[in-house]
N, CA and C atoms as an extended XYZ file, in Angstrom:
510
Properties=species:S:1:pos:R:3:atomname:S:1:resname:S:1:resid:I:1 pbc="F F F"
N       -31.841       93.986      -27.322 N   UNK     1
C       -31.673       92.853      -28.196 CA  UNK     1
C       -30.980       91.717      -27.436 C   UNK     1
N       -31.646       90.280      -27.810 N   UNK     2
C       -30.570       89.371      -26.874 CA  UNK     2
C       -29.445       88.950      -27.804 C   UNK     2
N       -28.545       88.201      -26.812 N   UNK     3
C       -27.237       87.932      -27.425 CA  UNK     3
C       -27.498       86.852      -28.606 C   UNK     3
N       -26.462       86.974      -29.585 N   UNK     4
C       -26.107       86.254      -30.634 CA  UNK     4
C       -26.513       84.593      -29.805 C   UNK     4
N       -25.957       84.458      -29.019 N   UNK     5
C       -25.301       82.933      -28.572 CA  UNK     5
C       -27.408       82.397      -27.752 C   UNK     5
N       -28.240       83.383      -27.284 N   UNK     6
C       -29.195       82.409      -26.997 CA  UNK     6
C       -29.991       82.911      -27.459 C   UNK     6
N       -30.239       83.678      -28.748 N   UNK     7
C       -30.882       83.336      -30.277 CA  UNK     7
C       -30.512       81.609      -30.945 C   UNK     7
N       -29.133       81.244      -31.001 N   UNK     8
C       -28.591       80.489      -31.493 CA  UNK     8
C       -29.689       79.346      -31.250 C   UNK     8
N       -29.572       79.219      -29.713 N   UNK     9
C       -30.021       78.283      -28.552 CA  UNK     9
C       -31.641       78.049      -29.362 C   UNK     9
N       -32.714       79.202      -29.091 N   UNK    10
C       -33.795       79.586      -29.398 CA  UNK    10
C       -33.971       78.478      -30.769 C   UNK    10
N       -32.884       78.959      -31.731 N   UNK    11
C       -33.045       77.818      -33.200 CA  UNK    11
C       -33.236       76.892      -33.135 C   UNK    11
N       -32.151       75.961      -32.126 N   UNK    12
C       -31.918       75.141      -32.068 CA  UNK    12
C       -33.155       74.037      -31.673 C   UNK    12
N       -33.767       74.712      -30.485 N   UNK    13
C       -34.984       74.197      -30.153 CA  UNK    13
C       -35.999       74.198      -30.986 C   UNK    13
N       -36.329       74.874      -32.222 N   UNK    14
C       -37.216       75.338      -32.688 CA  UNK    14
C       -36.990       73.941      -33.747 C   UNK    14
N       -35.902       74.216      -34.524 N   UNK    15
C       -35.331       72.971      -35.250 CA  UNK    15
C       -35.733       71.941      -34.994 C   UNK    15
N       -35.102       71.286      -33.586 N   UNK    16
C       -35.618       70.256      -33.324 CA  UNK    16
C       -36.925       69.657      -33.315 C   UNK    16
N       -37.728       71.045      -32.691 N   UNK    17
C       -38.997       70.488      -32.947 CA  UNK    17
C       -39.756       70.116      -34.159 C   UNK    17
N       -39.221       71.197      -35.373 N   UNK    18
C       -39.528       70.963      -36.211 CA  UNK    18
C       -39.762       69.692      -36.914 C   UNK    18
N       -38.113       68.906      -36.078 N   UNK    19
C       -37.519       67.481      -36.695 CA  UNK    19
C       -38.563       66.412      -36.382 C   UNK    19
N       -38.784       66.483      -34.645 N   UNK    20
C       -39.086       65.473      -34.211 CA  UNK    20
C       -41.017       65.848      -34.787 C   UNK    20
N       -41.373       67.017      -35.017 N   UNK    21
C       -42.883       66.796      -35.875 CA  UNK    21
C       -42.739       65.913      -37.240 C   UNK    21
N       -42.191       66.324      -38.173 N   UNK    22
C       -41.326       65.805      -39.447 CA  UNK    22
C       -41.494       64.581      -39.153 C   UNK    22
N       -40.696       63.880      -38.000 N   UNK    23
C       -40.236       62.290      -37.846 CA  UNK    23
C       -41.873       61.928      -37.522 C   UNK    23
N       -42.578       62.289      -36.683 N   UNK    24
C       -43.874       61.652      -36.143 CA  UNK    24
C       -44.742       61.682      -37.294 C   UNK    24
N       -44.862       62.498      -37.996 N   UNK    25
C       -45.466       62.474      -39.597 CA  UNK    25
C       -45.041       61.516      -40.504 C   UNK    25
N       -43.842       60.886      -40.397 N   UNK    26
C       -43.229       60.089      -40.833 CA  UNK    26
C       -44.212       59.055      -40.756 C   UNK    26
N       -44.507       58.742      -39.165 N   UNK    27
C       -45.005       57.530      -38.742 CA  UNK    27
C       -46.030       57.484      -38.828 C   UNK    27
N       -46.807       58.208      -39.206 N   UNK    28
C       -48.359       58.647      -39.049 CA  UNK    28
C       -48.601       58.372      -40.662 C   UNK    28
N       -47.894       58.635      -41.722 N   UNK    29
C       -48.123       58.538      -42.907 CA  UNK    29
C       -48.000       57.284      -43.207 C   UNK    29
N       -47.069       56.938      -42.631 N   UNK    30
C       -47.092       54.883      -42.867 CA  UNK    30
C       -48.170       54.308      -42.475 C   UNK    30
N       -48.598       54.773      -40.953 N   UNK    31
C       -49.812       54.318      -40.859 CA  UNK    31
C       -51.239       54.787      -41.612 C   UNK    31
N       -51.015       55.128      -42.123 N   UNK    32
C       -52.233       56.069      -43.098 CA  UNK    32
C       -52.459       55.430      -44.230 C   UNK    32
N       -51.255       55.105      -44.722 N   UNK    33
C       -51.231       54.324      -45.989 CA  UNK    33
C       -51.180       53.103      -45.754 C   UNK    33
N       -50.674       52.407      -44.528 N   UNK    34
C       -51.405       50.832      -44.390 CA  UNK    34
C       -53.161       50.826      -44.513 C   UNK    34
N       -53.625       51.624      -43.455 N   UNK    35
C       -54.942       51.957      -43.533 CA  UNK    35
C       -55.825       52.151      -44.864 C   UNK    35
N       -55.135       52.578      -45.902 N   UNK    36
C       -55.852       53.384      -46.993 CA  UNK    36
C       -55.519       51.942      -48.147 C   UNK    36
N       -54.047       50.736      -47.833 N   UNK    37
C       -54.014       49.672      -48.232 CA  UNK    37
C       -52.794       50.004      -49.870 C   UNK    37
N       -52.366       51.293      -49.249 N   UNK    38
C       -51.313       51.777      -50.441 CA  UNK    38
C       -49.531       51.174      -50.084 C   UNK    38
N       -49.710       50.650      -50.798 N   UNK    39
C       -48.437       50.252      -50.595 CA  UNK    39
C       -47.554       50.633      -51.526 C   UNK    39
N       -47.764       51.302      -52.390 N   UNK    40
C       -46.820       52.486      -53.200 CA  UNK    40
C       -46.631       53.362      -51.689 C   UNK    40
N       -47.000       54.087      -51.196 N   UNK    41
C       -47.414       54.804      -50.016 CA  UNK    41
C       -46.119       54.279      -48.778 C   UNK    41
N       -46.503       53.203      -48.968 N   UNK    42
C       -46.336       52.453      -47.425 CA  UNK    42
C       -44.679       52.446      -47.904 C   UNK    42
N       -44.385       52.403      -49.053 N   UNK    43
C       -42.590       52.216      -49.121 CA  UNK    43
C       -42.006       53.386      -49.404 C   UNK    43
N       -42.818       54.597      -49.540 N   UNK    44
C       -42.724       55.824      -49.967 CA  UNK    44
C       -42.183       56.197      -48.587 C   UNK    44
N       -42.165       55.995      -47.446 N   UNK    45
C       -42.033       56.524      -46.303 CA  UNK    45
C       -40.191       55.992      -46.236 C   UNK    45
N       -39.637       55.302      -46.961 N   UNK    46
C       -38.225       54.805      -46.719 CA  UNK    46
C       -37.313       55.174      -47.234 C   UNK    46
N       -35.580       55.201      -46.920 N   UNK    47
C       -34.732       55.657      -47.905 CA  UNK    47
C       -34.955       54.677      -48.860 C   UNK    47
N       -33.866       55.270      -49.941 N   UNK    48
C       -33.307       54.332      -50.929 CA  UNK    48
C       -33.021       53.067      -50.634 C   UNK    48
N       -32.607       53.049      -49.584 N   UNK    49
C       -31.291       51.606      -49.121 CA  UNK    49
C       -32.633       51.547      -48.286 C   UNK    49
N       -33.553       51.720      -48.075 N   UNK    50
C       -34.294       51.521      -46.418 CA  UNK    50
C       -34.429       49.573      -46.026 C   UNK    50
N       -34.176       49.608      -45.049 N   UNK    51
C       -34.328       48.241      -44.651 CA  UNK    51
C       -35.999       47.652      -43.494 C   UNK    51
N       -36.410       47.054      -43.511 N   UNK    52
C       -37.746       46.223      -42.964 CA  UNK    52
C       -37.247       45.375      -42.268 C   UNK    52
N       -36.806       45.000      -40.845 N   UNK    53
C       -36.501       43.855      -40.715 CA  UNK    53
C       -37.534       43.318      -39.448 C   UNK    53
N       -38.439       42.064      -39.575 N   UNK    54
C       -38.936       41.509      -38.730 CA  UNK    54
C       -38.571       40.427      -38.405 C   UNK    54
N       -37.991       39.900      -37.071 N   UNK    55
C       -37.170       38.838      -37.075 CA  UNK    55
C       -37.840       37.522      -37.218 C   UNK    55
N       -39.520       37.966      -36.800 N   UNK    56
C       -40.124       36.395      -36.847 CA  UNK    56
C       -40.311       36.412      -38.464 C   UNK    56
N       -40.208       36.868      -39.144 N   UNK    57
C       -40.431       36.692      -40.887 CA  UNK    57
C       -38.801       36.334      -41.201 C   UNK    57
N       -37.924       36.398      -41.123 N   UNK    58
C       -36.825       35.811      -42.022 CA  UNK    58
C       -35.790       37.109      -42.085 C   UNK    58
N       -35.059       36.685      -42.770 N   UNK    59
C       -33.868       37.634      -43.532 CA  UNK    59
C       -34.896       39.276      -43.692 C   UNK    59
N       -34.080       40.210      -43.158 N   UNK    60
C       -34.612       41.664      -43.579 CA  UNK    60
C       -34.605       42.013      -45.471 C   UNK    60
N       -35.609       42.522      -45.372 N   UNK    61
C       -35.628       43.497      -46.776 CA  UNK    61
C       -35.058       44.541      -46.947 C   UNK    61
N       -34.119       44.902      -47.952 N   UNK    62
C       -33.696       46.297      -47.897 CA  UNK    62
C       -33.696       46.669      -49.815 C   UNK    62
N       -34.067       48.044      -49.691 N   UNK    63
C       -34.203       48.875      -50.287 CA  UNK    63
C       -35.610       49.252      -51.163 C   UNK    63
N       -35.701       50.226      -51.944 N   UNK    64
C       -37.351       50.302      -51.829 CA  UNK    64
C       -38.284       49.822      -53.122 C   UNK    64
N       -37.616       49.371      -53.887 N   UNK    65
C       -37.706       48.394      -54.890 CA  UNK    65
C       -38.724       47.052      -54.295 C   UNK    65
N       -37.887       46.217      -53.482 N   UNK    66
C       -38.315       45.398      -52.924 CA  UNK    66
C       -39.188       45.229      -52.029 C   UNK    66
N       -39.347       46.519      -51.357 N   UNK    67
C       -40.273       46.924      -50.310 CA  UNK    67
C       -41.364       47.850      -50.708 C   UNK    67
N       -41.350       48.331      -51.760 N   UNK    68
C       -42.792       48.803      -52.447 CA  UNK    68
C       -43.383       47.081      -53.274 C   UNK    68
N       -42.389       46.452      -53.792 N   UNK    69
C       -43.268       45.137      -54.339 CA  UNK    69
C       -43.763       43.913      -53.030 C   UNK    69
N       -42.913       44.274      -51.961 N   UNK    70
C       -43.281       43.516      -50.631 CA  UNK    70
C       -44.782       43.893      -50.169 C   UNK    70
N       -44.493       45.502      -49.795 N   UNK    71
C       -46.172       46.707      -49.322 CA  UNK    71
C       -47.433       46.058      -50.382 C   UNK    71
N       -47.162       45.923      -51.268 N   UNK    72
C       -48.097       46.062      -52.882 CA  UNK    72
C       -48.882       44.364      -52.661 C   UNK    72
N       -47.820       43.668      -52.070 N   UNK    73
C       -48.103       41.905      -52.376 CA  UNK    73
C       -49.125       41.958      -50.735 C   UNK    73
N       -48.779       42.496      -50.021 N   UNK    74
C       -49.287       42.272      -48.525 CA  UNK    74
C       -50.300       42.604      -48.939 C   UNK    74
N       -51.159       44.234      -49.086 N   UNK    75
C       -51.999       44.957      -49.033 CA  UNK    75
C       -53.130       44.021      -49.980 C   UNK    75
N       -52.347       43.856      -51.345 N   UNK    76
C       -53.272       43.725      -52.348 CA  UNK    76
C       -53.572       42.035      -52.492 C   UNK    76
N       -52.701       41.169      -51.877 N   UNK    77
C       -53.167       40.005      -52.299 CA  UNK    77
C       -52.958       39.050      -50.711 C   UNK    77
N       -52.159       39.037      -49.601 N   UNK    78
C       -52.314       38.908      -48.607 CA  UNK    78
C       -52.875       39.083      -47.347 C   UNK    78
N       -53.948       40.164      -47.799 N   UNK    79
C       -54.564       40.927      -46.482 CA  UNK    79
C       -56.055       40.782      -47.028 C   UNK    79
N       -57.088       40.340      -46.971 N   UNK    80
C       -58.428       40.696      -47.040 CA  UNK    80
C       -58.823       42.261      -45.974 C   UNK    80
N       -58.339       42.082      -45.053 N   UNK    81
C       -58.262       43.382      -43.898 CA  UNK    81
C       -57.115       43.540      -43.146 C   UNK    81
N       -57.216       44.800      -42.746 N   UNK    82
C       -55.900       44.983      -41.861 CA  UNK    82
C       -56.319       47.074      -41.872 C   UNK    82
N       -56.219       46.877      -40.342 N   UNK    83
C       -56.051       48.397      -39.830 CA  UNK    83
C       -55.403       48.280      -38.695 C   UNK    83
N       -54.548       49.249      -38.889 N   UNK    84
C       -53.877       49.474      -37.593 CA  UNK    84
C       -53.528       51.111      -37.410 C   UNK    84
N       -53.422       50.544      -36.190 N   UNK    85
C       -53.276       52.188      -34.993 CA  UNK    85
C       -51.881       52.599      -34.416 C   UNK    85
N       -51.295       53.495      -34.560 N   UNK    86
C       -49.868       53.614      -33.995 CA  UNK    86
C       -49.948       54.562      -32.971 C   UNK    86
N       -49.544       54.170      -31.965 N   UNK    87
C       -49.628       55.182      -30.465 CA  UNK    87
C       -48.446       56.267      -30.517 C   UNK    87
N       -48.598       56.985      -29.467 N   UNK    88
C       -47.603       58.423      -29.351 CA  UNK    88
C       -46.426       57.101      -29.406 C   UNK    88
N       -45.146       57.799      -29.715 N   UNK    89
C       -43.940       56.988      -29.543 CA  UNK    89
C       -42.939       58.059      -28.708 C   UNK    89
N       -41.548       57.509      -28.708 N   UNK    90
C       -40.572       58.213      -28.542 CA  UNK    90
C       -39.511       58.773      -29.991 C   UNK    90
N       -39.098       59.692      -29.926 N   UNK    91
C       -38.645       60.233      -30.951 CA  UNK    91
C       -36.902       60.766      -29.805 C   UNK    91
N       -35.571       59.989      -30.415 N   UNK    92
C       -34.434       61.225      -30.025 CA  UNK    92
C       -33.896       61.006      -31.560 C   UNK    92
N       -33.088       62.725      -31.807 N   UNK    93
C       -32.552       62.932      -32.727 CA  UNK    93
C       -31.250       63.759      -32.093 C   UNK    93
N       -30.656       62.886      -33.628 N   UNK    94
C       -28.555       63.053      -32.856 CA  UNK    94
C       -28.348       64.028      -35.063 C   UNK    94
N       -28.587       65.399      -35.159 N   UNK    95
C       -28.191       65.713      -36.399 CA  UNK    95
C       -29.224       65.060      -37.297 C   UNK    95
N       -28.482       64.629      -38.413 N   UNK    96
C       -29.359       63.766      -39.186 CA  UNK    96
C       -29.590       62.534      -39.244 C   UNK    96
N       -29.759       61.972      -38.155 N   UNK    97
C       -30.114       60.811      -37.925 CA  UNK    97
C       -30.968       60.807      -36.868 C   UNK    97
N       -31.960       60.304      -36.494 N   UNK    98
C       -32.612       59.820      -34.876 CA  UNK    98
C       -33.257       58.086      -34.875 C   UNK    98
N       -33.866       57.884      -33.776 N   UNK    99
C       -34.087       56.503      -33.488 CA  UNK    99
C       -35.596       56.767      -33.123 C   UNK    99
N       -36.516       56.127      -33.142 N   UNK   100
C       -37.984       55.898      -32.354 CA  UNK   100
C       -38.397       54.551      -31.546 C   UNK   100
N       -39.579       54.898      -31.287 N   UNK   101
C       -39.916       53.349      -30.659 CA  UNK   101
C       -41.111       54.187      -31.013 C   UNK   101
N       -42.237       53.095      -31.352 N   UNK   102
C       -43.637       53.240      -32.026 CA  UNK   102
C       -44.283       52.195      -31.000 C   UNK   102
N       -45.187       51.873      -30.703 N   UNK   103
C       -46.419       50.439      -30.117 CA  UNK   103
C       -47.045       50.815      -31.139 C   UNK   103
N       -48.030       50.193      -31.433 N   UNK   104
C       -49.229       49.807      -32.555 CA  UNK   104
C       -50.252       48.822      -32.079 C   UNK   104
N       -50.895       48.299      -32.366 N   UNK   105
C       -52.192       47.837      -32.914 CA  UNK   105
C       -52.361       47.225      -34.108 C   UNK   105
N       -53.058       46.459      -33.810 N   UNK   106
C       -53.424       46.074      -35.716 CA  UNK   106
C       -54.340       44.828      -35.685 C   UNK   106
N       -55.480       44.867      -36.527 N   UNK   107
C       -57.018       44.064      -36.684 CA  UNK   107
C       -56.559       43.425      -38.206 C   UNK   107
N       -56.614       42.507      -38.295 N   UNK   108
C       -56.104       41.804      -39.539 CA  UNK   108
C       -56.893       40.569      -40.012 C   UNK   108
N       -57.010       40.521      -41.298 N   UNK   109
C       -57.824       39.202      -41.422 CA  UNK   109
C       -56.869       38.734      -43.100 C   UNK   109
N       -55.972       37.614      -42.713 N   UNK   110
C       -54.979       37.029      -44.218 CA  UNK   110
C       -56.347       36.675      -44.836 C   UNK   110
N       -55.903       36.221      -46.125 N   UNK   111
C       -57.026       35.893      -47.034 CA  UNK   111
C       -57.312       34.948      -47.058 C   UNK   111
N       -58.274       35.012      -46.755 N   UNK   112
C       -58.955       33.295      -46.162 CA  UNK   112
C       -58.563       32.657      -45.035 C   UNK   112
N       -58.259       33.791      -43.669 N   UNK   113
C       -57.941       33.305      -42.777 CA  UNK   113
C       -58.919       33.847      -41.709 C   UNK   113
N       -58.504       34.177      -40.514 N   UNK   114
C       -59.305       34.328      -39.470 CA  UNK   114
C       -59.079       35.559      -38.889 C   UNK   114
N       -59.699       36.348      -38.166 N   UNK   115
C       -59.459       38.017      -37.784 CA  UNK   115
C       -58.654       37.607      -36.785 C   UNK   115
N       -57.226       38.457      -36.862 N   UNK   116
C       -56.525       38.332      -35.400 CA  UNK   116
C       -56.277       40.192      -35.522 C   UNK   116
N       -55.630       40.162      -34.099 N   UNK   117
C       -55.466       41.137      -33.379 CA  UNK   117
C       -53.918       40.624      -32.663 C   UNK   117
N       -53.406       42.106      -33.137 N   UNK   118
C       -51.736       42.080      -32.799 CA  UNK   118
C       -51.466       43.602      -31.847 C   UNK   118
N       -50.586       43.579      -31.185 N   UNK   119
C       -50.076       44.399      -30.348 CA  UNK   119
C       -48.379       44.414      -30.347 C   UNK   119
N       -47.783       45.933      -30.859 N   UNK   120
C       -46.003       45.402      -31.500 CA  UNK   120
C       -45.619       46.693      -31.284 C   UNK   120
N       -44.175       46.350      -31.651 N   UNK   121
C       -43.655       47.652      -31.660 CA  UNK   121
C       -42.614       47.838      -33.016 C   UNK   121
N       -42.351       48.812      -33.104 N   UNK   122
C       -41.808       49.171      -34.384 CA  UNK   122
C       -40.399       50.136      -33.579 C   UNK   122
N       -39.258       49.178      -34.178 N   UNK   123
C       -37.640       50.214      -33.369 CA  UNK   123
C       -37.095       50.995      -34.632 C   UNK   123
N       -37.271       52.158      -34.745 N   UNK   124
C       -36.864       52.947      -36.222 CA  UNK   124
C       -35.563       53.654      -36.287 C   UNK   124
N       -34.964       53.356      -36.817 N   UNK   125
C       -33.913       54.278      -37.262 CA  UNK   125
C       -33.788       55.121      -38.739 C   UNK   125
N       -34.078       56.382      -38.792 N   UNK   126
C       -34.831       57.380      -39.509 CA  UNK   126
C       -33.092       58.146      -39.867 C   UNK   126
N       -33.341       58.866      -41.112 N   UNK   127
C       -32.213       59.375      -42.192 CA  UNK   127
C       -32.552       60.894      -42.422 C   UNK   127
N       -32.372       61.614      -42.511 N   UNK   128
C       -32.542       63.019      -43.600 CA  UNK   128
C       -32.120       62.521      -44.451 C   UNK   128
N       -32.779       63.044      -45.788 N   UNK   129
C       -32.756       63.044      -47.066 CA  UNK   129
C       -32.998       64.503      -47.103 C   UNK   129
N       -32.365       64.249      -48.694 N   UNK   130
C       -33.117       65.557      -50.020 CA  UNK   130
C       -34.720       65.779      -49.512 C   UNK   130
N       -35.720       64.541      -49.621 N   UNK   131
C       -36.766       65.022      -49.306 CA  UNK   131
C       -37.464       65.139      -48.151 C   UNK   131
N       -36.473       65.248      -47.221 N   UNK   132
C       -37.069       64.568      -45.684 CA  UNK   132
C       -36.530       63.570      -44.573 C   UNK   132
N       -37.458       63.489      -43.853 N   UNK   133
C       -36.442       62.242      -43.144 CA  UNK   133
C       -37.200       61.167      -43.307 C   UNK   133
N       -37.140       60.108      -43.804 N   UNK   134
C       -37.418       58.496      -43.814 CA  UNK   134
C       -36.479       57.534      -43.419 C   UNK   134
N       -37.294       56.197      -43.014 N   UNK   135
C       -36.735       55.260      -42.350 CA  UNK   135
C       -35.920       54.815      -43.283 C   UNK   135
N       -34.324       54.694      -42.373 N   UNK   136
C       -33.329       53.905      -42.965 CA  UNK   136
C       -33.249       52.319      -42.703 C   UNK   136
N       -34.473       52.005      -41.449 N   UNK   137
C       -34.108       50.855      -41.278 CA  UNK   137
C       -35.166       50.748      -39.767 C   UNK   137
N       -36.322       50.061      -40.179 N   UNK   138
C       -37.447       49.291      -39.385 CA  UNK   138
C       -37.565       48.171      -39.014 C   UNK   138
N       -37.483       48.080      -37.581 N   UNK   139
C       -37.397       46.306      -36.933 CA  UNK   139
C       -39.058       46.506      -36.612 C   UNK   139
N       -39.444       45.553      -36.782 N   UNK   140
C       -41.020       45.375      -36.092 CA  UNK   140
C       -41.114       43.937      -35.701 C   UNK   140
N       -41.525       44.177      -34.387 N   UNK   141
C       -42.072       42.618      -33.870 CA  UNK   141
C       -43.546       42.986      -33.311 C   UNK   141
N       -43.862       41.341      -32.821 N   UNK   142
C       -45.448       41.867      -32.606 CA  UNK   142
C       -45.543       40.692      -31.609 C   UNK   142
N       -45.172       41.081      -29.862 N   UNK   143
C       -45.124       39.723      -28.910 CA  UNK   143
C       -46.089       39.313      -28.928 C   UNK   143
N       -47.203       39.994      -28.413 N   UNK   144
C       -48.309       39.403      -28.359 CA  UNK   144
C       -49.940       39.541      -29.320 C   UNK   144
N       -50.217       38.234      -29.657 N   UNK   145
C       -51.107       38.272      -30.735 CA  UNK   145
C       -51.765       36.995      -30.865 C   UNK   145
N       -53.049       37.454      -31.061 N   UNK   146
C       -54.702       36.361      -30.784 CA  UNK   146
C       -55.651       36.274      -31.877 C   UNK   146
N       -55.904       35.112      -32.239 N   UNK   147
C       -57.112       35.063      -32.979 CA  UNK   147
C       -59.018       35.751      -32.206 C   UNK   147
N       -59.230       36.438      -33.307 N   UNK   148
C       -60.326       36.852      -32.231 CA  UNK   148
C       -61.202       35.812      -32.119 C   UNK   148
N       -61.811       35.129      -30.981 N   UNK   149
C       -62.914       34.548      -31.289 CA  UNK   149
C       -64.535       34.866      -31.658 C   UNK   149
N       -64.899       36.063      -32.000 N   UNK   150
C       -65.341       36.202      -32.490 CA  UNK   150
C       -65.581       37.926      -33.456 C   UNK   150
N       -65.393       36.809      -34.376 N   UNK   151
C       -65.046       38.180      -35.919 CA  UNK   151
C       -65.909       39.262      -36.080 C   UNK   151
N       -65.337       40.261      -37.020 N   UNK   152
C       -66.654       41.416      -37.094 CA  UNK   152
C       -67.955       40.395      -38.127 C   UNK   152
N       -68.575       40.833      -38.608 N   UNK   153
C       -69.614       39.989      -39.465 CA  UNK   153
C       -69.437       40.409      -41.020 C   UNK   153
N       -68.132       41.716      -40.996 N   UNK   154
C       -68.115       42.102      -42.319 CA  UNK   154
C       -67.386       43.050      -42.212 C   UNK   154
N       -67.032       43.856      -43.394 N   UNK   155
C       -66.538       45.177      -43.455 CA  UNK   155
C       -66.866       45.530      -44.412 C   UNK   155
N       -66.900       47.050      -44.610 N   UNK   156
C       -67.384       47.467      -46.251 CA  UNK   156
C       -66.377       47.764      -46.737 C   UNK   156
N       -66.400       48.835      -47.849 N   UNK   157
C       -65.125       49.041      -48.895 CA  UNK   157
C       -64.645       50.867      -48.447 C   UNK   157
N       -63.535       50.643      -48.636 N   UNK   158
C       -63.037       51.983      -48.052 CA  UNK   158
C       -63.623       52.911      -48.834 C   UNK   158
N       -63.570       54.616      -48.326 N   UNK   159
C       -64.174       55.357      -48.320 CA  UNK   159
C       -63.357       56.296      -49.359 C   UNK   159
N       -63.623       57.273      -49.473 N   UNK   160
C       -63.031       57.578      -50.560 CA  UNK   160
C       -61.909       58.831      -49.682 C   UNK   160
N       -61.116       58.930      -50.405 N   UNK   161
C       -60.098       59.648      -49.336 CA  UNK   161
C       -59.525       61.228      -50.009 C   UNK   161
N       -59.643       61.815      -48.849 N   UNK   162
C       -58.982       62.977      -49.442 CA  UNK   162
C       -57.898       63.160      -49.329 C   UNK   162
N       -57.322       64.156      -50.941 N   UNK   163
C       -55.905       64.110      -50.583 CA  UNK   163
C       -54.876       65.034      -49.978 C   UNK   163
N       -54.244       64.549      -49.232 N   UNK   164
C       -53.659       64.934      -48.400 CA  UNK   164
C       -51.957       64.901      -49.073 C   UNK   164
N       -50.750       66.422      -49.674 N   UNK   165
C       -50.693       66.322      -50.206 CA  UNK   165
C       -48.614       66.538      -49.555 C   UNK   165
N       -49.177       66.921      -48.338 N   UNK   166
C       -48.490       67.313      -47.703 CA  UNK   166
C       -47.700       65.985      -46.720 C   UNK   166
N       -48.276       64.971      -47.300 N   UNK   167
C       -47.590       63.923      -45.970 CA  UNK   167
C       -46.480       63.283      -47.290 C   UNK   167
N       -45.390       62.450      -46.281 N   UNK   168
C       -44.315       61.815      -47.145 CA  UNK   168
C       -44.356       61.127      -48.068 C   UNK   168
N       -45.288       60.803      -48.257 N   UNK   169
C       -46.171       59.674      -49.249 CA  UNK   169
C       -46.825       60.372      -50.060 C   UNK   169
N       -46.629       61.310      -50.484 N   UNK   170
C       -47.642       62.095      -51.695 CA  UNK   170
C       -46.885       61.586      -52.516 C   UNK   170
């Protein structure tokens, strides 16, 4: 039998991994629900207090009140399109707290505007909760970003989605 002390060890790693899957699901569900245009969804991923802050937009948003009616106004009346892609990130975790760094993607067309294409990053600072871990507090900027010159010719209407029941956003 091995010792008490690197069983302990063994947990510990196991834990973590557990965490840092948990946290990347985190990020994957936000992006899922931008994609799918849920913005019940999209604020579902935050604490209570959770904060949004993008510095080229103004004063940060905090808590999820404001940031499910923020998600809801973008998706449903500011966006004709918008998909975006979130790349592998970095994930460290200190207990119940950790930090990320995300890059992304994102194909966007405002309403009644023109298709651009953005490239950003997202700096997260993520909470345990009762139900999980969600963001306590999201900076996103987006340096570089272009109008496409030339647009898709259309898009159709999303597809019908299965549910998936198990991500943070159920």
């Amino acid at each position: 039998m091995r010792p008490a002390k690197e069983r302990a060890k063994e947990m510990r790693a196991v834990n973590a991994a557990e965490d840092e899957m948990a946290i990347r699901s985190l990020a994957a569900a936000y992006t899922d629900a931008v994609n799918r245009r849920d913005g019940e969804a999209m604020a579902a991923v935050y604490s209570e207090d959770g904060i949004l802050h993008s510095p080229a937009a103004g004063a940060p948003l905090q808590g999820i009140g404001k940031l499910r009616k923020r998600f809801k106004r973008l998706v449903e009346v500011e966006r004709e399109f918008l998909m975006q892609l979130t790349h592998s990130g970095v994930v460290e975790i200190d207990g119940d707290r950790a930090t990320a760094r995300w890059w992304f993607s994102e194909i966007k067309r405002p309403t009644g505007g023109t298709f651009e294409m953005i490239f950003g990053v997202y700096q997260d600072e993520m909470v345990r909760t009762a139900v999980g871990w969600r963001f306590a507090k999201r900076t996103v900027d987006a340096p570089l970003r272009w109008e496409l010159p030339h647009p898709p010719q259309g898009f159709g209407p999303l597809p019908a989605f299965l549910p998936l029941t198990g991500l943070p956003t159920s």
